[in-house]
TORDO-185667 format. One line per 4 residues: number of its first residue (from 1); their letters; for each residue y, x, z of N, C-alpha, C, O, CB. Coordinates in pm, whole numbers. Last residue first. Glycine has a CB too. Layout:
<recs>
NUM	A	Y/X/Z/Y/X/Z/Y/X/Z/Y/X/Z/Y/X/Z | ...
</recs>
This chain:
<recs>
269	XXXX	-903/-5193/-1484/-866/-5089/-1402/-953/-4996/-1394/-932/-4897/-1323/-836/-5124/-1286 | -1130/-5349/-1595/-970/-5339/-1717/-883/-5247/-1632/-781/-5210/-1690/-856/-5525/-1750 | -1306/-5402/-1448/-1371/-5309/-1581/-1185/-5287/-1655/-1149/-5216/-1750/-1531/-5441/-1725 | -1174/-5526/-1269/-1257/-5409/-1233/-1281/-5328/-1356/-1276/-5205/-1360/-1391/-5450/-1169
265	XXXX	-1169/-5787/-1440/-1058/-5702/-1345/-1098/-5564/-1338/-1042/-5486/-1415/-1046/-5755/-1185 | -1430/-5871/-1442/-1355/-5837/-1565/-1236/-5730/-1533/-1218/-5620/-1586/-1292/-5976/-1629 | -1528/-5892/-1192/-1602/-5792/-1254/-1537/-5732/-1406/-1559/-5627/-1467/-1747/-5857/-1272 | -1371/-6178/-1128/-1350/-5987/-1072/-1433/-5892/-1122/-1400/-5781/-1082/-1378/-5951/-909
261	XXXX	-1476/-6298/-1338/-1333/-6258/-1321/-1311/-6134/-1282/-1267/-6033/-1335/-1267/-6332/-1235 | -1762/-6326/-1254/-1697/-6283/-1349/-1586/-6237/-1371/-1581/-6128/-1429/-1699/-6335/-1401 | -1694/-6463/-996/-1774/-6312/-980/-1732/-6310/-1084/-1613/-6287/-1066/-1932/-6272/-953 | -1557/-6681/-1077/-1482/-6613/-973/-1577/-6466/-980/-1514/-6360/-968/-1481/-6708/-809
257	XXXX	-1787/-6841/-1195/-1660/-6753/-1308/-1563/-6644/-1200/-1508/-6543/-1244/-1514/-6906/-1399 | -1945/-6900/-987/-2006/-6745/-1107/-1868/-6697/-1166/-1831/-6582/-1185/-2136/-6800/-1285 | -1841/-7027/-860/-1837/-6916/-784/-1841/-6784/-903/-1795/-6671/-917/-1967/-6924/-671 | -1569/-7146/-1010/-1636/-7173/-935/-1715/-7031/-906/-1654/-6927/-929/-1699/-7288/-975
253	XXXX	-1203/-7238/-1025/-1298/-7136/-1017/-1403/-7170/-921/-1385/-7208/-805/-1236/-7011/-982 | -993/-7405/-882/-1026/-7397/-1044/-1169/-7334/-1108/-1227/-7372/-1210/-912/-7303/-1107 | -929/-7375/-656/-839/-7349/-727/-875/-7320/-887/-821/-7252/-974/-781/-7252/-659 | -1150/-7571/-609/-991/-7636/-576/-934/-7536/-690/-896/-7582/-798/-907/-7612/-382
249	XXXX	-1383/-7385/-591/-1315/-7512/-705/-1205/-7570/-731/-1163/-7613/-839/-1357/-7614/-698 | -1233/-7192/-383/-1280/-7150/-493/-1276/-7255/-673/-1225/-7237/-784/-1421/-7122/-431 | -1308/-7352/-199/-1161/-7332/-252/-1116/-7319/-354/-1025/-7372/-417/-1110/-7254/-222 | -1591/-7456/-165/-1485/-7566/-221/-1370/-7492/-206/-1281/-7576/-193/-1472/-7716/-141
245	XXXX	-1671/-7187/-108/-1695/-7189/-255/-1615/-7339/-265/-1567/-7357/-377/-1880/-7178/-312 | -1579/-7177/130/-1502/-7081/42/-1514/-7105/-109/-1436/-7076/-200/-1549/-6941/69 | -1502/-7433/340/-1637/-7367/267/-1511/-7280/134/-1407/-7318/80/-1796/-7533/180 | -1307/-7465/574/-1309/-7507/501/-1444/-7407/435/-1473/-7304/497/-1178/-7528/462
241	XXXX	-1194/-7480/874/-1344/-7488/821/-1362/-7550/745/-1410/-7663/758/-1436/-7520/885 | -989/-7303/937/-985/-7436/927/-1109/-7549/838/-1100/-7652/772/-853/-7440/870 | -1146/-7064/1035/-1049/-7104/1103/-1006/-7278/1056/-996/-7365/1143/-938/-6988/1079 | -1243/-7022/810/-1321/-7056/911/-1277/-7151/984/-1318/-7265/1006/-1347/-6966/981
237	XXXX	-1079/-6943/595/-1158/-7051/541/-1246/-7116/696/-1300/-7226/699/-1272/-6978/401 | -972/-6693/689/-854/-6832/693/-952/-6992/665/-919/-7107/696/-707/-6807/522 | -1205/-6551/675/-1113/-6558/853/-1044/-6656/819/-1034/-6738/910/-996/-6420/924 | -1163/-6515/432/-1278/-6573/433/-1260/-6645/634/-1296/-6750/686/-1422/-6434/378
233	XXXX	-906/-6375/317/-969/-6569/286/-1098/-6631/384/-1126/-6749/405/-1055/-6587/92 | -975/-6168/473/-825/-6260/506/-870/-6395/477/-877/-6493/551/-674/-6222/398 | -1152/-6040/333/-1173/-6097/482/-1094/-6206/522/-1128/-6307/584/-1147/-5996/584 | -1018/-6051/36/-1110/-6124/110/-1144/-6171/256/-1161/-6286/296/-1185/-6077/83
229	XXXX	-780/-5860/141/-737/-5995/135/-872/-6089/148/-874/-6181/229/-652/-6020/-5 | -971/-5615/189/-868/-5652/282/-864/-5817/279/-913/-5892/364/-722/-5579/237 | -1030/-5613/-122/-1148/-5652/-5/-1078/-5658/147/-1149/-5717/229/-1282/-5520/0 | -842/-5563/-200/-922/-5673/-244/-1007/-5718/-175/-1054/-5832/-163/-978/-5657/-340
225	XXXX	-749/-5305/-124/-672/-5407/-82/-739/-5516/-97/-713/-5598/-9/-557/-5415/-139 | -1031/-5111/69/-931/-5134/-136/-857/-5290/-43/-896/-5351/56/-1114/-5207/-382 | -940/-4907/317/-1047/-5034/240/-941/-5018/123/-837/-4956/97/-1071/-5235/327 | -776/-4672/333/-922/-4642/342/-967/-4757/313/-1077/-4736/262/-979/-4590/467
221	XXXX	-427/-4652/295/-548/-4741/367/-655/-4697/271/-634/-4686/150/-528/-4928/375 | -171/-4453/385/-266/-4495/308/-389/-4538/364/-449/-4484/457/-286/-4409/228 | 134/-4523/536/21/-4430/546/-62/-4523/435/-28/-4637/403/-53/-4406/718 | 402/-4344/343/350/-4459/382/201/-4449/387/134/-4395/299/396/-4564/299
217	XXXX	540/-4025/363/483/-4135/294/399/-4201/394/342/-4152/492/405/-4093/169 | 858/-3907/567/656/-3898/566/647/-4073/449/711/-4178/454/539/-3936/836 | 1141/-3939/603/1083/-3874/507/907/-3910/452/858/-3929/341/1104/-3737/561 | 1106/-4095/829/1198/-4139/691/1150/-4103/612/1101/-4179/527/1326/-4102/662
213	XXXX	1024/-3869/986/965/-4000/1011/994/-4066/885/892/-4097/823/1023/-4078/1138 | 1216/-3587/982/1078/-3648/883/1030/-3746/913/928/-3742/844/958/-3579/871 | 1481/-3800/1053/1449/-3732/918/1353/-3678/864/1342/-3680/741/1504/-3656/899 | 1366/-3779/1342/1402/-3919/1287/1365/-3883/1080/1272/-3922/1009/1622/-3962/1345
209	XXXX	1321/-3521/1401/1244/-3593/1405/1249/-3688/1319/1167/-3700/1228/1236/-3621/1497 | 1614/-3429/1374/1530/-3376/1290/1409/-3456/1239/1376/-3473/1122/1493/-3268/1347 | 1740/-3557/1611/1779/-3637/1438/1655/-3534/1345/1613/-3585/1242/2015/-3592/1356 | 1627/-3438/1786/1640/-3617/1755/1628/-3625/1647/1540/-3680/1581/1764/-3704/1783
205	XXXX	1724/-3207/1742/1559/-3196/1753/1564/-3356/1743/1474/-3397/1670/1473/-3113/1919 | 1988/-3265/1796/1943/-3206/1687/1779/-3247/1624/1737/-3293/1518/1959/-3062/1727 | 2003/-3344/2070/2033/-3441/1955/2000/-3419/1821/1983/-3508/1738/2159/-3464/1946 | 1894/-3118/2170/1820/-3229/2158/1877/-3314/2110/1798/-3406/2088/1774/-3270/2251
201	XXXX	2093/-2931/2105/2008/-2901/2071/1919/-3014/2071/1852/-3022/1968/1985/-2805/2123 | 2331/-3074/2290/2303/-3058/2137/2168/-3046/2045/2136/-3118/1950/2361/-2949/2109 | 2269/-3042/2527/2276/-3160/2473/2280/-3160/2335/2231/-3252/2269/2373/-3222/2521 | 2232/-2791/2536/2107/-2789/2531/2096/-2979/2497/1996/-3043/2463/2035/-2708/2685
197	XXXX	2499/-2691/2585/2438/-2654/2497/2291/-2729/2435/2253/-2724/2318/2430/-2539/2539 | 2528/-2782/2911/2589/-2798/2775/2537/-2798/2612/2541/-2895/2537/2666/-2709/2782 | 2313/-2567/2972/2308/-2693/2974/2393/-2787/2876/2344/-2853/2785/2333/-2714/3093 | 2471/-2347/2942/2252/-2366/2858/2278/-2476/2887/2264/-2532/2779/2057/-2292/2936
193	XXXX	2824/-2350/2903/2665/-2271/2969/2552/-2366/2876/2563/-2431/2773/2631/-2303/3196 | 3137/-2323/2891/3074/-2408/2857/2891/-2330/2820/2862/-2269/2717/3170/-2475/2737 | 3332/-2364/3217/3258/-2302/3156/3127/-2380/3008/3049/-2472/3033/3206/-2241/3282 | 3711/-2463/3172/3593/-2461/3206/3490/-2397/3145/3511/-2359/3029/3568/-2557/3217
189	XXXX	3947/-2446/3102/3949/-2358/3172/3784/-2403/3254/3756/-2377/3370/4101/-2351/3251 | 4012/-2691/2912/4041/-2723/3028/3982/-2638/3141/3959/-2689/3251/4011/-2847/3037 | 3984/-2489/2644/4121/-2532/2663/4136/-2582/2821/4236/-2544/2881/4158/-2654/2552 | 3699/-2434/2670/3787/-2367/2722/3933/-2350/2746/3995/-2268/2812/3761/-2306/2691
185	XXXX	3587/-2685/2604/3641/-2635/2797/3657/-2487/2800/3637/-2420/2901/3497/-2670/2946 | 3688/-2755/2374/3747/-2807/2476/3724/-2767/2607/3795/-2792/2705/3730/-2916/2470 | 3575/-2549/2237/3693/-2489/2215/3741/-2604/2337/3831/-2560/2408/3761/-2483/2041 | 3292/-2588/2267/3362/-2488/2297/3469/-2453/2365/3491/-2388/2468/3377/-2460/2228
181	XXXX	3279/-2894/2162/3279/-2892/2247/3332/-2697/2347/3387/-2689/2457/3157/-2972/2241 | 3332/-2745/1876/3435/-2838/1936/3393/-2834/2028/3450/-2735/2073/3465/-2963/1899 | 3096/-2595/1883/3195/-2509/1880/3345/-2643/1941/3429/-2619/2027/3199/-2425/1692 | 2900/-2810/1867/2915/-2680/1985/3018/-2606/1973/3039/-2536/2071/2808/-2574/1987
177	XXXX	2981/-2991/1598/2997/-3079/1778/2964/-2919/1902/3008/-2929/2017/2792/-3263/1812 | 2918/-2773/1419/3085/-2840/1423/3099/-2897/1577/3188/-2868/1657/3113/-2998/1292 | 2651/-2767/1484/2728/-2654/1523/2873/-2688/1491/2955/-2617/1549/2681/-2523/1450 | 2605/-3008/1373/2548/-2943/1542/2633/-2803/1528/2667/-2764/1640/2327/-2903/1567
173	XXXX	2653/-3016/1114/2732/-3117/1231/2715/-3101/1393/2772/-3150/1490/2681/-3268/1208 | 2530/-2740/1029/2596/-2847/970/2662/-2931/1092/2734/-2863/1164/2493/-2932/879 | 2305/-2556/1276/2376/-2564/1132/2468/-2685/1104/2472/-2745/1211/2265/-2568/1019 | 2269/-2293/1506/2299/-2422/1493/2357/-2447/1337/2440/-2372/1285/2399/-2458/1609
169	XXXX	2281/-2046/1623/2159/-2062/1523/2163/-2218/1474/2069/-2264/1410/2000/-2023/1603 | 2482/-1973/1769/2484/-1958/1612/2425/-1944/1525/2439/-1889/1416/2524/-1902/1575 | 2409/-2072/1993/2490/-2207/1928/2504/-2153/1807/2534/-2230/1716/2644/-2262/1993 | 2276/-1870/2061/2206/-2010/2073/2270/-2078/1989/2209/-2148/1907/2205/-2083/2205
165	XXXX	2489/-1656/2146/2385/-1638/2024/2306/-1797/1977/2287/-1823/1858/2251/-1515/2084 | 2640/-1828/2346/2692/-1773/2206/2563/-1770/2091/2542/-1842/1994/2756/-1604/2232 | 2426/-1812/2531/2478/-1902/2469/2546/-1955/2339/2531/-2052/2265/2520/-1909/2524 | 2446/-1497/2581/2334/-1554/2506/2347/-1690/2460/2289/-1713/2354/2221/-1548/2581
161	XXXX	2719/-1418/2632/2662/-1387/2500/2526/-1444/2490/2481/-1441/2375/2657/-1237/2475 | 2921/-1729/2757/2825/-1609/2817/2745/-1564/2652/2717/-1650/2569/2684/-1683/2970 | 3226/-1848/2787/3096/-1824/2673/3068/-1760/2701/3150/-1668/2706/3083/-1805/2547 | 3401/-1857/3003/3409/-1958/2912/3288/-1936/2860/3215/-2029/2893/3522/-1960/2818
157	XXXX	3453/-1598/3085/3366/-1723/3186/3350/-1849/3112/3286/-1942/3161/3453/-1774/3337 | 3346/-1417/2787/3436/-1436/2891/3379/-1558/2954/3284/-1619/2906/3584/-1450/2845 | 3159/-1366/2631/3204/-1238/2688/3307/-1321/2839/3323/-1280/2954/3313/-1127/2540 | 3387/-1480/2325/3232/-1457/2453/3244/-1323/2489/3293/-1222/2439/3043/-1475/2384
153	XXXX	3586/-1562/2286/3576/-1629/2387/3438/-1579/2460/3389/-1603/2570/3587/-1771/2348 | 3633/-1516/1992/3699/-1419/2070/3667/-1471/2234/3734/-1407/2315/3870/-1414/2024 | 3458/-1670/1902/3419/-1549/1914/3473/-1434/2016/3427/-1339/2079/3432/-1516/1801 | 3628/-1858/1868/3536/-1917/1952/3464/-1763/2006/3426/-1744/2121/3428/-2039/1862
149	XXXX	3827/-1810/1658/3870/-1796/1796/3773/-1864/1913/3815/-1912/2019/4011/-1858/1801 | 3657/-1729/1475/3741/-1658/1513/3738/-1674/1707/3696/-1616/1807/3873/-1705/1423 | 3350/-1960/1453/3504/-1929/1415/3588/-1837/1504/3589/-1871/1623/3583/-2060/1413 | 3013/-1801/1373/3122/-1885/1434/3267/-1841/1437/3306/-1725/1426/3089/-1906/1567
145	XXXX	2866/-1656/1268/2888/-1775/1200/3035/-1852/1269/3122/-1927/1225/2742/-1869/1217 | 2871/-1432/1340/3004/-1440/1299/3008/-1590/1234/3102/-1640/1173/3045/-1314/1195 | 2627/-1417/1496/2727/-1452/1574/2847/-1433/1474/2949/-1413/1540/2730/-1369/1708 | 2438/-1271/1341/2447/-1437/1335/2560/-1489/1408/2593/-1605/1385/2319/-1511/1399
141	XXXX	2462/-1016/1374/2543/-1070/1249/2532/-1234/1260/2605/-1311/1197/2473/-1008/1092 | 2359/-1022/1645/2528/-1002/1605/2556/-1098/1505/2622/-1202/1509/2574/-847/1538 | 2052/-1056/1565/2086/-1148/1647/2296/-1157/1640/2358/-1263/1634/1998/-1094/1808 | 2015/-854/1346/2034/-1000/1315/2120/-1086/1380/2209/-1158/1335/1929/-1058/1326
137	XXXX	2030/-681/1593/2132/-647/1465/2154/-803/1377/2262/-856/1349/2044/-507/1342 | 1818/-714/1712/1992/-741/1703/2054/-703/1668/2164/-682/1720/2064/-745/1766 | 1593/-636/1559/1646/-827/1615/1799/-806/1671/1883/-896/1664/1524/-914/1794 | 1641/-390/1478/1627/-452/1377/1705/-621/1455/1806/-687/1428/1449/-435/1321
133	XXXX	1795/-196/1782/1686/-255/1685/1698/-374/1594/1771/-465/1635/1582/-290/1759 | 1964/104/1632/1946/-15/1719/1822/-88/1657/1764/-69/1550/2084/-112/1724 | 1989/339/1520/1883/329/1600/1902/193/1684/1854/182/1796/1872/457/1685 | 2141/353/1275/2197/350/1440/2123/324/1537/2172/285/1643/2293/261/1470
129	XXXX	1962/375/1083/2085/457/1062/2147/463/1199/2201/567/1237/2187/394/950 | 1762/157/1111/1742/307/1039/1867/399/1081/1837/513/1115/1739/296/855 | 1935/-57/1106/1843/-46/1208/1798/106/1199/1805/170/1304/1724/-153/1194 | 2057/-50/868/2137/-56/949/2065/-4/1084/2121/75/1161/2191/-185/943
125	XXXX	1871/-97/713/1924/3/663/1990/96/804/1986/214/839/2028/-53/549 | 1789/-357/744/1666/-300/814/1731/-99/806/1674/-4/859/1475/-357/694 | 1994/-502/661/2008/-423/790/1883/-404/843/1856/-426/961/2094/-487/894 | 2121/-254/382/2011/-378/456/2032/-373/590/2077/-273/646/1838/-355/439
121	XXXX	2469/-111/313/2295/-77/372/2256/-247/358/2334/-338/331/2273/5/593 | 2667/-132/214/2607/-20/187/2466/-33/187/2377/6/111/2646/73/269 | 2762/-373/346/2849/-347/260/2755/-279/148/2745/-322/33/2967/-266/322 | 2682/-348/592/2629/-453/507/2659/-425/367/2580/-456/279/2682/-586/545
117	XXXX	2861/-243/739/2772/-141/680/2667/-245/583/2581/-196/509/2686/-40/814 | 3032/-433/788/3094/-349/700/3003/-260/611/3019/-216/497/3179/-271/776 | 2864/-610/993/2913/-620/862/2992/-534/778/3019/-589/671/2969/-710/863 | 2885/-423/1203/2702/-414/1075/2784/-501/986/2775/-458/871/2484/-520/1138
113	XXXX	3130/-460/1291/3100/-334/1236/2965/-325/1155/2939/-244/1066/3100/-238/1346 | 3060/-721/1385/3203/-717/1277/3168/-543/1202/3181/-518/1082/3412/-725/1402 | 2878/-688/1625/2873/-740/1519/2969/-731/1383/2912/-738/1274/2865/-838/1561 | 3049/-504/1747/2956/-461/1705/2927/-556/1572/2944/-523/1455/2863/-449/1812
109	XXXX	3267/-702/1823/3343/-612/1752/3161/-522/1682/3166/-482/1565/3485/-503/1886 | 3090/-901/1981/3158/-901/1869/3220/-815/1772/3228/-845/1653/3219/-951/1892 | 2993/-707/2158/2890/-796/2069/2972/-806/1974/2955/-735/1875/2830/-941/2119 | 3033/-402/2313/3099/-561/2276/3065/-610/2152/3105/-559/2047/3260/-570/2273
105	XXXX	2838/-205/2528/2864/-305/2470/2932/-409/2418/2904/-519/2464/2839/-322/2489 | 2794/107/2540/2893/7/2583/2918/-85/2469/2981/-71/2364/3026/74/2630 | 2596/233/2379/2596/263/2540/2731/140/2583/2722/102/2699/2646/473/2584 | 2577/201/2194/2458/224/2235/2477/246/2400/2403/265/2497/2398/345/2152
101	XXXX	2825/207/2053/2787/65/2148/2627/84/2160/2554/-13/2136/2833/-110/2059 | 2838/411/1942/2929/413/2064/2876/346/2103/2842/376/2218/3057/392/2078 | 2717/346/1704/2668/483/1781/2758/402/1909/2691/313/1962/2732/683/1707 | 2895/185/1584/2808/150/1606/2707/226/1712/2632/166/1788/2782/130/1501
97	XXXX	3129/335/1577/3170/228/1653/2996/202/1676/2963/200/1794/3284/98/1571 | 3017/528/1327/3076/559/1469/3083/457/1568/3032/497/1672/3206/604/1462 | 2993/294/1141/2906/365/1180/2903/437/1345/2829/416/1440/2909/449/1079 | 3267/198/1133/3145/127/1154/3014/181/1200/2940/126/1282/3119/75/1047
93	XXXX	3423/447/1034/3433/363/1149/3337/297/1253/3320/311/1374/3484/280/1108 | 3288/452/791/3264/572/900/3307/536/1028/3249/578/1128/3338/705/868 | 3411/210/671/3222/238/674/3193/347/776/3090/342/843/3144/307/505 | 3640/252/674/3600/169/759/3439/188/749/3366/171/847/3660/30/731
89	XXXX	3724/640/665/3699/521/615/3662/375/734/3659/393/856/3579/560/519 | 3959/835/857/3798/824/837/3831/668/780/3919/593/821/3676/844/1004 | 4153/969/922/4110/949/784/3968/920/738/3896/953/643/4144/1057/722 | 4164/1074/1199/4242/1021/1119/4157/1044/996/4094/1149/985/4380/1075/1124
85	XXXX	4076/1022/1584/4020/1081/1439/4083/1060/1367/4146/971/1424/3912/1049/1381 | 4039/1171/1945/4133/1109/1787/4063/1148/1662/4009/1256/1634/4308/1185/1762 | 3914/1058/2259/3889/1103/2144/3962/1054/1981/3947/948/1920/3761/1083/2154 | 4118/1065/2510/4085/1015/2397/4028/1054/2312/4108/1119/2244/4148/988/2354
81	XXXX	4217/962/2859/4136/1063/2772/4104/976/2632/4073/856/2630/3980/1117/2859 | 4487/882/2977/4339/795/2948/4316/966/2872/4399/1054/2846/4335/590/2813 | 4770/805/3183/4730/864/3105/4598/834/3093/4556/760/3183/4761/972/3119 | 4898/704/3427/4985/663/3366/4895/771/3211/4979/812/3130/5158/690/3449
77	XXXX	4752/389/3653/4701/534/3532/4846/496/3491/4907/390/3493/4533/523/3376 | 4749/163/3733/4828/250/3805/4818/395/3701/4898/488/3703/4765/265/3974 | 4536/-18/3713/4529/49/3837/4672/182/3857/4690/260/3950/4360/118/3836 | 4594/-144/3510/4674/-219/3611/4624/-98/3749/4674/-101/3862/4615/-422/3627
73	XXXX	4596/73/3334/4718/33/3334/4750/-56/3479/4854/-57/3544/4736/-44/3200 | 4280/63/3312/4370/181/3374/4501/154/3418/4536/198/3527/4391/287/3281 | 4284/-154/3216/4187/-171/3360/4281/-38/3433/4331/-29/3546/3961/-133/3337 | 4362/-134/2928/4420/-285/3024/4364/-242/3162/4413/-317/3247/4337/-471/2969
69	XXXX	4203/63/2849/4315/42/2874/4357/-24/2931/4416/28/3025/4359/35/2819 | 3926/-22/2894/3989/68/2968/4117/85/2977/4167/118/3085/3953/161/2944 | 3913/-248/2681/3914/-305/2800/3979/-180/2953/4039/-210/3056/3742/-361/2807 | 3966/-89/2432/4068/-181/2496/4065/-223/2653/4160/-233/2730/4060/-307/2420
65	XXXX	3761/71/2371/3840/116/2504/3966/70/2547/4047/115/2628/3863/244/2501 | 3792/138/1995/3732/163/2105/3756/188/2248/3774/306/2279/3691/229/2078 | 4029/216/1865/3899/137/1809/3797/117/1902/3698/64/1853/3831/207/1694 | 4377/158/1888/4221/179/1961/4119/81/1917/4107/-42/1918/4223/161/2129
61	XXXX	4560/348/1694/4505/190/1728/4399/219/1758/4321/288/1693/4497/75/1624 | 4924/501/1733/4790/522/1731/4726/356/1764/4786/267/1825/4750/651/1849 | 5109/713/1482/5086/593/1607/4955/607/1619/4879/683/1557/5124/422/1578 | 5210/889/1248/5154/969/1409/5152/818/1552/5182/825/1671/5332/1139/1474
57	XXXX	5151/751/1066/5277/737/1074/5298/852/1261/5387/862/1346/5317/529/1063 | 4919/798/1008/4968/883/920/5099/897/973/5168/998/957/4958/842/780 | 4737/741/1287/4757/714/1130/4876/753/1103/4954/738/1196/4745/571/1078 | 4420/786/1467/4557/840/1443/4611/779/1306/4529/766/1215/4554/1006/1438
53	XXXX	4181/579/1662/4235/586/1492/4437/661/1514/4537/604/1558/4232/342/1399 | 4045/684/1893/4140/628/1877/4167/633/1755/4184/753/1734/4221/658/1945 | 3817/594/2187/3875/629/2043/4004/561/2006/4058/457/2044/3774/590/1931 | 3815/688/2542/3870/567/2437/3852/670/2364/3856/788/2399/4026/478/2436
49	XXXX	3538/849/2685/3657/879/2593/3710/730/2507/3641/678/2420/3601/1008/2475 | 3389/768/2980/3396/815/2828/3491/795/2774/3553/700/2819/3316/769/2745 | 3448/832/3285/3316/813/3205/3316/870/3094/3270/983/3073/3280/686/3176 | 3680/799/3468/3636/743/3336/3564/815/3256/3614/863/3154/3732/707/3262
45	XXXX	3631/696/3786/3675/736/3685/3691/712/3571/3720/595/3545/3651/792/3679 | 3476/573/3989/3393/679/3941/3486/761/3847/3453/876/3819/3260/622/3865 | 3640/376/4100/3531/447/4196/3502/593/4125/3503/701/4185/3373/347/4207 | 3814/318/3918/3865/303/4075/3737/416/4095/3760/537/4102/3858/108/4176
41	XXXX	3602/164/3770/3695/335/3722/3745/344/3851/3666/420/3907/3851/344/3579 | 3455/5/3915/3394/91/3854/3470/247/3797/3432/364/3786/3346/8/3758 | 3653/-200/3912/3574/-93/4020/3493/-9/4004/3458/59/4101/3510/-136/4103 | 3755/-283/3675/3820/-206/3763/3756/-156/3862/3804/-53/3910/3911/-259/3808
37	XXXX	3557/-400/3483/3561/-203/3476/3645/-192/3639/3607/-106/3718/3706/-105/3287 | 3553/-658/3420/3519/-573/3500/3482/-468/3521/3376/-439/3577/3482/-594/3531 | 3732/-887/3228/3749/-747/3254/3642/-724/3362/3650/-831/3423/3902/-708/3300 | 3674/-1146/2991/3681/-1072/3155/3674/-957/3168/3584/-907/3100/3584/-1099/3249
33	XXXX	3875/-1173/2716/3735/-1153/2747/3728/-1092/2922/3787/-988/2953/3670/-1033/2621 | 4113/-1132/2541/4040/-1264/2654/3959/-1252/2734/3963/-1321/2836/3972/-1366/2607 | 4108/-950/2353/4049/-1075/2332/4068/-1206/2428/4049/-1326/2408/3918/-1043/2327 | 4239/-735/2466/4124/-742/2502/4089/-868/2453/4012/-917/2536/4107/-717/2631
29	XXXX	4396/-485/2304/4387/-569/2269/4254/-630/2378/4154/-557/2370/4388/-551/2128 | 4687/-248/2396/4537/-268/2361/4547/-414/2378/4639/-473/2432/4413/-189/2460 | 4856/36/2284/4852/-140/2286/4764/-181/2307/4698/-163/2205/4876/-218/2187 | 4987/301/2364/4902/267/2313/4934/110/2409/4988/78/2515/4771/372/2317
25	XXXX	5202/498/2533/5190/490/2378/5073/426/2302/5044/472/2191/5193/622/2331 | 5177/446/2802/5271/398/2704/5279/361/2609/5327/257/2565/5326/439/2682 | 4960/613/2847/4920/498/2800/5043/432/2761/5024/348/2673/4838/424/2893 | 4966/940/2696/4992/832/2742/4972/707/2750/4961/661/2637/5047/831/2733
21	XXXX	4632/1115/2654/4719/989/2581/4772/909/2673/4706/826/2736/4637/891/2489 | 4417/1371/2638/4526/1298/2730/4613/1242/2688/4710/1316/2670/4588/1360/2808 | 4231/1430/2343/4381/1457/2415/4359/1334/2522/4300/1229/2499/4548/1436/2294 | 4004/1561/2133/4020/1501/2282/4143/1558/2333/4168/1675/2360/3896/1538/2387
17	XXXX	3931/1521/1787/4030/1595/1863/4047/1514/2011/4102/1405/2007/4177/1602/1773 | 3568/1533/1707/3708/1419/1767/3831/1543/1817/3799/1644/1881/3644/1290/1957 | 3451/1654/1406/3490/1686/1493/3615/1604/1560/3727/1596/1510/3499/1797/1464 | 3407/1422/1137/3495/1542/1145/3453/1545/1322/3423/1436/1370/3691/1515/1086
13	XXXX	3081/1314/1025/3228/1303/1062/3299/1433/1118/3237/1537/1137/3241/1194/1167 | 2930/1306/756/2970/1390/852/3067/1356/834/3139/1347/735/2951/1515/861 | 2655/1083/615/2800/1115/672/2820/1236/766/2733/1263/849/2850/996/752 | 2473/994/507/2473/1149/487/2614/1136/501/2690/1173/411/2408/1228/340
9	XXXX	2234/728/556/2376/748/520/2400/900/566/2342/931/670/2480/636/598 | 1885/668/426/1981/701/582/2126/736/468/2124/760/347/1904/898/723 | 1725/381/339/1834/469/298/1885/489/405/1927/403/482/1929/428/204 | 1394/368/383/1484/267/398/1607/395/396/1579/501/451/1459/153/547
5	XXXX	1124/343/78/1177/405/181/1327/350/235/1392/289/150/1178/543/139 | 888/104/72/949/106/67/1062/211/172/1088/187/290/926/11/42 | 521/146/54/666/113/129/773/177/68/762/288/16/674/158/279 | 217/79/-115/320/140/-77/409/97/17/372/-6/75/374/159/-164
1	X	-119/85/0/0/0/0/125/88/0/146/165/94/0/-96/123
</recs>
């Protein structure tokens, strides 16, 4: 049996330049999403290097280590450690960003990065190239089914990431009624969890049911219909105890031409 070989990518990235970066000079973005680094840097520090995209104009946009920023800033940091790169493509981005989240996780921005390498690779390509595994890599890219600003919500007390993943296996009017229901508790600052969720899913599994019941052909009967309706005459002839062969005359037919008939029938089907 052959196989199929799966394409590694023959990037070299440049060496990070690591500076001490005011935090002045940087914006970060956290989505929304709950913070809990502050006890963790409080206690231990900081671990690993924000990235940072340098660009041409000498500013800088963090590709990596929004949430450290926002966590350093309120503790009082007036500086972060950085690793800088300039001129790297979005496919080398993606790649890099993808390495990084082997160790720190944000689903969404991961997910948004196998779509770039989608671009290049399979993501059995993708699984090959960043050693993640194959099911989540699926499990991300299924999470862009959903809209922007529902995305930007997991992660936070609003949308836990396995819920997330649940509702973006949902299709057509079940996933329009999970994302509306979404977007309303998190407008009234509530959580929307497996239970929630799981009203859908059984309205779904309802209507699925209902749609092959509709669907399934009409069951088929094992006697011939002719011999159905006989019993029928012969149960209706008792019941008002009438003799089958005086119906038989009534309706014109006596017994032999009635056996004839149906033996004619029979021979013309």
């Amino acid at each position: 049996m052959t196989t199929t070989s799966v394409p590694l990518l023959t990037v070299s990235l440049p060496v990070a330049d690591t500076q001490m970066i005011a935090l002045s000079e940087l914006q970060e973005n956290t989505h929304g999403a709950t913070n809990f680094l502050k006890h963790a840097l409080r206690c231990s520090g900081q671990l690993d290097a924000i990235l940072l995209e340098v660009l041409p104009s000498g500013e800088y946009v963090i590709r990596d280590g929004n949430r450290r920023v926002e966590t350093a800033r309120a503790l009082g940091w007036t500086e972060i450690r950085a690793d800088l790169y300039s001129g790297l493509s979005e496919g080398d981005w993606a790649l890099l960003l993808s390495s990084v989240h082997n160790r720190s996780e944000n689903p969404v921005e991961e997910a948004r990065n196998y779509r770039v390498l989608l671009r290049s690779l399979t993501p059995e390509g993708i699984a090959a190239n960043t050693g993640h595994p194959l099911s989540r890599i699926k499990a991300r890219l299924a999470l862009l089914k959903l809209p922007d600003d529902v995305l930007e919500l997991v992660g936070s007390d609003t949308l836990a990431l396995s819920v997330a993943e649940r509702a973006s296996k949902l299709k057509g009017p079940f996933l329009t009624r999970a994302v509306n229901e979404i977007r309303i508790a998190a407008g009234n600052g509530k959580r929307y969890g497996a239970k929630d969720l799981k009203d859908v899913t059984v309205a779904r599994s309802g209507a699925l049911g209902a749609m092959l019941m509709a669907a399934a052909p009409p069951p088929v009967s094992l006697i011939p219909p002719a011999e159905v309706l006989a019993l029928e005459v012969r149960e209706l002839c008792a019941r008002r105890n009438v003799d089958v062969a005086e119906l038989l005359t009534e309706l014109g037919l006596s017994v032999s031409n009635a056996v004839t008939v149906a033996h004619q029938h029979a021979r013309m089907n």
